[in-house]
C-alpha positions in Angstrom: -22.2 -13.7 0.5 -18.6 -12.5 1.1 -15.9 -10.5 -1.5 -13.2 -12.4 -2.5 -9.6 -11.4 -4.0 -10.0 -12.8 -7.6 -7.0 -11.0 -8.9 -4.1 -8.9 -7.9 -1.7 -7.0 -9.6 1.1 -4.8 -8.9 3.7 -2.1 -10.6 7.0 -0.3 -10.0 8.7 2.1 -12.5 11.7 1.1 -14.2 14.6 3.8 -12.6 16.3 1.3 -10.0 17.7 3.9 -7.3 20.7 2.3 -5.3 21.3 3.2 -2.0 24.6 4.3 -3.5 22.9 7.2 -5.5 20.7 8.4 -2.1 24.0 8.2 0.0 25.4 10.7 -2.6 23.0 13.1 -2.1 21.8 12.8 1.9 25.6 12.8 3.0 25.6 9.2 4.6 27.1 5.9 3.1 25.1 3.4 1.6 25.9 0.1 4.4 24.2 3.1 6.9 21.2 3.0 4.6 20.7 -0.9 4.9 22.4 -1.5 8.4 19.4 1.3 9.3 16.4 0.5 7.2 16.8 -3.0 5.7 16.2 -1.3 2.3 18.6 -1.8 -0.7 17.3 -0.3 -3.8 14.0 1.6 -4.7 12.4 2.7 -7.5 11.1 5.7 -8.9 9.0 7.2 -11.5 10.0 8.8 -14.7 9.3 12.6 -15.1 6.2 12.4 -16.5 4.2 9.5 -14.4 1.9 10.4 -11.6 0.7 8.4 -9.1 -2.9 7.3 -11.1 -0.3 6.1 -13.8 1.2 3.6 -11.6 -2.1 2.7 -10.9 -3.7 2.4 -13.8 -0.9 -0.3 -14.8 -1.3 -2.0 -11.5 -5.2 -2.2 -11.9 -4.6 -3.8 -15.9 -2.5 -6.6 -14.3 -5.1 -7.7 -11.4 -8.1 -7.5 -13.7 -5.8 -9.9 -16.6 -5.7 -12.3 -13.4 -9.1 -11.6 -12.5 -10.5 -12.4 -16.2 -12.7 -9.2 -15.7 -12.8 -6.0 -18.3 -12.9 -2.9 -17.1 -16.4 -2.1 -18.7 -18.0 -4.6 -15.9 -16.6 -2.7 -12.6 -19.1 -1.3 -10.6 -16.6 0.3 -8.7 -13.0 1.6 -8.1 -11.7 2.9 -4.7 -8.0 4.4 -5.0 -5.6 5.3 -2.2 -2.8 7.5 -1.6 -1.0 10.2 0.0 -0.3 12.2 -2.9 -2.7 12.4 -5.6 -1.9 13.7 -9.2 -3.5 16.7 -8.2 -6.0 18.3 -5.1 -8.5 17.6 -7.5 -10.2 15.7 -9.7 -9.9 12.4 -7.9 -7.1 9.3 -8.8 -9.8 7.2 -9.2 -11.4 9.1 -11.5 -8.0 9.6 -13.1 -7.5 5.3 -13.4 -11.1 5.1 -14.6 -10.5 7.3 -17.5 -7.1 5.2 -18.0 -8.9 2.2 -18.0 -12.3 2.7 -20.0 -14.3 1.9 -17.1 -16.9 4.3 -17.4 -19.9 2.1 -15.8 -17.9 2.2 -12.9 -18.2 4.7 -9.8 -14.9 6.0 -8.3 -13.7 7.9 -5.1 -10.5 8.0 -3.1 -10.4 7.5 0.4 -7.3 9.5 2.1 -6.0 7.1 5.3 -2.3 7.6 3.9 -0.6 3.8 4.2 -3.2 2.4 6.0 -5.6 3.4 3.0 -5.7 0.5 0.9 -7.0 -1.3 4.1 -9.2 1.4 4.3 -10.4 1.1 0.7 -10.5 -2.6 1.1 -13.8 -2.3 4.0 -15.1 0.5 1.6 -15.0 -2.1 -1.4 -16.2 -5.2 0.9 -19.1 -3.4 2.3 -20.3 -2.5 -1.3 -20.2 -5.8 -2.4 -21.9 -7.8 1.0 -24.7 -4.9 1.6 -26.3 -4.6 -2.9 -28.0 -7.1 -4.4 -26.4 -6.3 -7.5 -22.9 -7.9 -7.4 -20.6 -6.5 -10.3 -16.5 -6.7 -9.4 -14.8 -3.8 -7.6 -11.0 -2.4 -7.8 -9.1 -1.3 -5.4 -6.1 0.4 -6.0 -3.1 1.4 -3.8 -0.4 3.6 -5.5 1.9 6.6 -4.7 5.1 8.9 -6.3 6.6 9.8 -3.0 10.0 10.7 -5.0 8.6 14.4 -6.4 8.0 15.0 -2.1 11.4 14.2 -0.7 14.2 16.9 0.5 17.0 14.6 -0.5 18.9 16.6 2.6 16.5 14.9 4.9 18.0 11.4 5.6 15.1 10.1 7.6 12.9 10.4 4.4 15.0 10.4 1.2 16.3 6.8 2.2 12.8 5.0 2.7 10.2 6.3 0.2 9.6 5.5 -3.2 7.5 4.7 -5.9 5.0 2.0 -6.8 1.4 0.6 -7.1 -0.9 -2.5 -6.3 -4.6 -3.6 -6.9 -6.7 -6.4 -6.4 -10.2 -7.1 -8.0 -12.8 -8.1 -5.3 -16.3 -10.1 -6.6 -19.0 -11.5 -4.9 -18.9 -15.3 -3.4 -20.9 -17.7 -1.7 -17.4 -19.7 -1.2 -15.5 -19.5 2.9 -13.2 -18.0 1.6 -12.8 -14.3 1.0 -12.6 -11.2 3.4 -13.5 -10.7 6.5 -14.4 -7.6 8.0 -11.6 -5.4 8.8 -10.6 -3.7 12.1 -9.7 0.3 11.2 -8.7 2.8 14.0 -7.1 6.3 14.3 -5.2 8.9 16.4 -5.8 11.9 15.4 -3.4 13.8 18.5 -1.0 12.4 15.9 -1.8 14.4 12.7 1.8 16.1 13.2 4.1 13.1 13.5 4.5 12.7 9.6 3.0 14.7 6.6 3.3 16.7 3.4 2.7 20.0 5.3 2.0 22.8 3.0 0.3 22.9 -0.3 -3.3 22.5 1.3 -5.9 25.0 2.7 -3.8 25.7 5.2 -1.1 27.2 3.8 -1.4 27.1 0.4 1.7 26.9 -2.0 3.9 29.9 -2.2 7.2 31.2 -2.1 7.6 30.9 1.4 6.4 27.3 1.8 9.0 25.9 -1.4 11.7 28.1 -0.2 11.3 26.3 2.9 10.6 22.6 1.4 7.4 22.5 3.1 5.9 20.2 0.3 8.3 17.7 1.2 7.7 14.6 3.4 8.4 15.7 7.0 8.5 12.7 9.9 9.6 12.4 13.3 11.3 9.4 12.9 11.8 8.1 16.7 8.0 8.7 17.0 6.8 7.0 14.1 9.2 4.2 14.9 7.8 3.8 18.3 4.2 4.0 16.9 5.2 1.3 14.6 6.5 -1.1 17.7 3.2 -0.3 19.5 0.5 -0.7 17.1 1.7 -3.9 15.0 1.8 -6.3 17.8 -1.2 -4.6 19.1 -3.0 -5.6 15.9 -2.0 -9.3 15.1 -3.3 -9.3 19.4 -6.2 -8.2 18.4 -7.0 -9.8 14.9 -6.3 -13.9 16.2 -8.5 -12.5 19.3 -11.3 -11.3 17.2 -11.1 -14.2 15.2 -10.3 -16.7 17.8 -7.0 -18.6 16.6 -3.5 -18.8 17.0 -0.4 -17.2 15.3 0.4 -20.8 14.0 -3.1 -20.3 11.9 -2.0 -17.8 10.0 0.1 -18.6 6.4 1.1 -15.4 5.7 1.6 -11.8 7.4 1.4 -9.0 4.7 2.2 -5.5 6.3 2.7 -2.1 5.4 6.6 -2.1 4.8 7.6 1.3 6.6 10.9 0.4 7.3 11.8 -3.2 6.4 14.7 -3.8 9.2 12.2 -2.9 12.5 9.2 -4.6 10.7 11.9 -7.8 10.9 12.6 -7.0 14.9 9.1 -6.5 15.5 7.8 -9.5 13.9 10.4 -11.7 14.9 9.8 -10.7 19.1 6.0 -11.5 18.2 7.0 -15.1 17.0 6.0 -14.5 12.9 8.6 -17.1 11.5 10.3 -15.9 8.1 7.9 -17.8 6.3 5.1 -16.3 7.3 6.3 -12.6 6.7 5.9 -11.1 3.4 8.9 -8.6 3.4 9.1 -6.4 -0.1 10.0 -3.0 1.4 13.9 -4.1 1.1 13.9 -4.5 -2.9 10.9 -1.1 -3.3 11.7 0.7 -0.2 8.1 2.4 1.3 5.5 2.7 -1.5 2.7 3.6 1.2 -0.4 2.4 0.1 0.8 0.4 -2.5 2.7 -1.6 0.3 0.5 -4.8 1.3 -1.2 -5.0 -2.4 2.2 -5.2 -4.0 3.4 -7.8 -1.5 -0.1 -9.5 -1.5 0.8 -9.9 -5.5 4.7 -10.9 -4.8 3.7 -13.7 -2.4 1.1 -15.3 -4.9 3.0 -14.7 -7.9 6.3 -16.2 -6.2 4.3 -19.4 -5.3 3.8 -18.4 -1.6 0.1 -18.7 -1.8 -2.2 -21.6 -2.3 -6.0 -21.3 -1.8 -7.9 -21.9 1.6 -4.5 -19.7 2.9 -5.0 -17.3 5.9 -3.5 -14.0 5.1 -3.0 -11.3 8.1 -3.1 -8.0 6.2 -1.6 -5.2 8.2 -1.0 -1.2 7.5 -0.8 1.8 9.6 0.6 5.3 8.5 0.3 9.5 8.9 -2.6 10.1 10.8 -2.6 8.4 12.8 -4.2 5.6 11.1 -4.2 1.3 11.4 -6.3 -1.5 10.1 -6.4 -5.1 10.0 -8.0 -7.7 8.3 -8.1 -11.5 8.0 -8.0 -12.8 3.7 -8.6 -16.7 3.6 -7.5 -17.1 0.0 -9.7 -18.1 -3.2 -6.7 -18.2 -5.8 -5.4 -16.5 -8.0 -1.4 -16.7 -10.1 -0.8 -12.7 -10.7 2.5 -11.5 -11.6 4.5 -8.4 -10.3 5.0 -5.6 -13.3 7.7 -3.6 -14.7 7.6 -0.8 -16.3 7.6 -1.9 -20.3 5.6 -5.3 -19.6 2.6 -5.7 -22.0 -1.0 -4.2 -20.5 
């Protein structure tokens, strides 16, 4: 018995922000933008959207492809960075939005790498019960309400969006395979939303200061990035004993689009293989390898008995890796407006 992705769905808001509107307000020009991070435009959400909005949309599209309502989920796993709130849970928040109230839900907080995260969560519920009803998993953030548009090295990569996928039980080859999940925790400082927490609470001080705003050390986390990804796909076709050449499609976290490129292309991954989204959303964290899981099948990129190499690391530090040999599915990427 294995899970198997039996829908996908994704969603960005409608507000298109040009690298021409961030250059106006970080004090750089907009070709230093893309010569720097590959990305051209973002999105992000209106006013009164949180981050279980966004996901809530995403998880209506992959359940349409999946042919499954939302009163026979056993199960929804949500992540993110930043939640609608410290408390209740987004998952909660999505169930409610969606009517799935047979459903169980819980978040698990692995920042970018959490949807992989989620993913192991969800494919360990279905291959260990006896009772097999389908699970969501949903990635999503609203990075745009925690960036200091004075802060180049964030402002210019983070932005808005949301995928899911629907996972059901399968006697079929294809499907999941276990994942491979790690963490550094010496490297909790490198990037975070700092204050607002238990540890020093929202005040004065801490917004004064813009302490609730994404802070990274950029030439860290870009050295991290080099490390762990070839690191990874070396350690996934080992585990699973096959070559690069095996492997239709690379779906990664899209951190910053233009290194992904460099990284992937010293590695070998051909342009076909690599699923690259992060130049038309910019970083949407957890939402990253969902939404380009949902871009490559709804484009056509995808055709079932596929190998997909899914790939995410983030604030943590965190990592995972998995191997997808595609069941097939047609799912479409949604804009804000499109019917439910």
């Amino acid at each position: 018995m294995k899970a198997h992705v039996t829908g996908v769905g994704s969603y960005i808001p409608a507000d298109e922000v040009t690298n021409e509107r961030i250059a106006a307000e970080t004090g750089v020009s907009a070709d230093w933008i893309e010569k720097r991070t590959g990305v051209r435009c973002r999105r992000w959400a209106h006013p009164e959207q949180a981050t279980s909005d966004l996901g809530a949309q995403a998880s209506r599209n992959a359940l349409a492809t999946a042919g499954v309502s939302p009163e026979e989920l056993g199960l929804i796993v949500s992540a993110t960075s930043l939640p609608d709130e410290l408390g209740p849970s987004v998952a909660c928040r999505v169930q409610e939005r969606l009517r799935a109230l047979n459903a169980a839900a819980m978040d698990v907080g692995a920042a970018c790498s959490g949807f992989l995260y989620s993913l192991e969560v969800a494919r360990s519920w279905i291959t260990s019960r006896e009772e097999h009803r389908p699970v969501l998993v949903v990635g999503a953030e609203v990075y745009s309400r925690f960036l200091d548009p004075r802060d180049r090295g964030t402002a210019v990569l983070f932005a808005d969006g949301a995928g899911a996928v629907v996972l059901q039980a399968g006697d079929e080859e294809t499907g999941l395979e276990p994942f491979r999940l790690g963490a550094d925790g010496t490297g909790a400082d490198l990037v975070g939303v700092f204050a607002g927490g238990s540890r020093r609470p929202a005040s004065r001080e801490t917004v004064a200061s813009a302490e609730h705003t994404i802070r990274m050390d950029g030439r860290r986390i870009s050295e991290f990035t080099a490390e762990i990804f070839p690191r990874m796909v070396r350690e996934c076709l080992e585990e699973h004993r096959i070559a690069l050449s095996d492997i239709d499609l690379v779906v990664p976290h899209q951190p910053n689009p233009r290194l992904l490129q460099e990284v992937a292309t010293r590695l070998g991954i051909s342009s076909r293989q690599l699923v690259l989204t992060g130049d038309e959303v910019g970083n949407i964290g957890a939402g990253s390898v969902p939404f380009g899981l949902a871009r490559a099948a709804g484009t056509g990129r995808l055709r079932r008995g596929d190998r997909v190499l899914l790939l995410a690391f983030g604030a943590g530090m965190t990592w995972g890796s998995g191997l997808l040999t595609w069941s097939g599915t047609a799912p479409h990427t949604a804009r804000e407006g499109d019917p439910a």
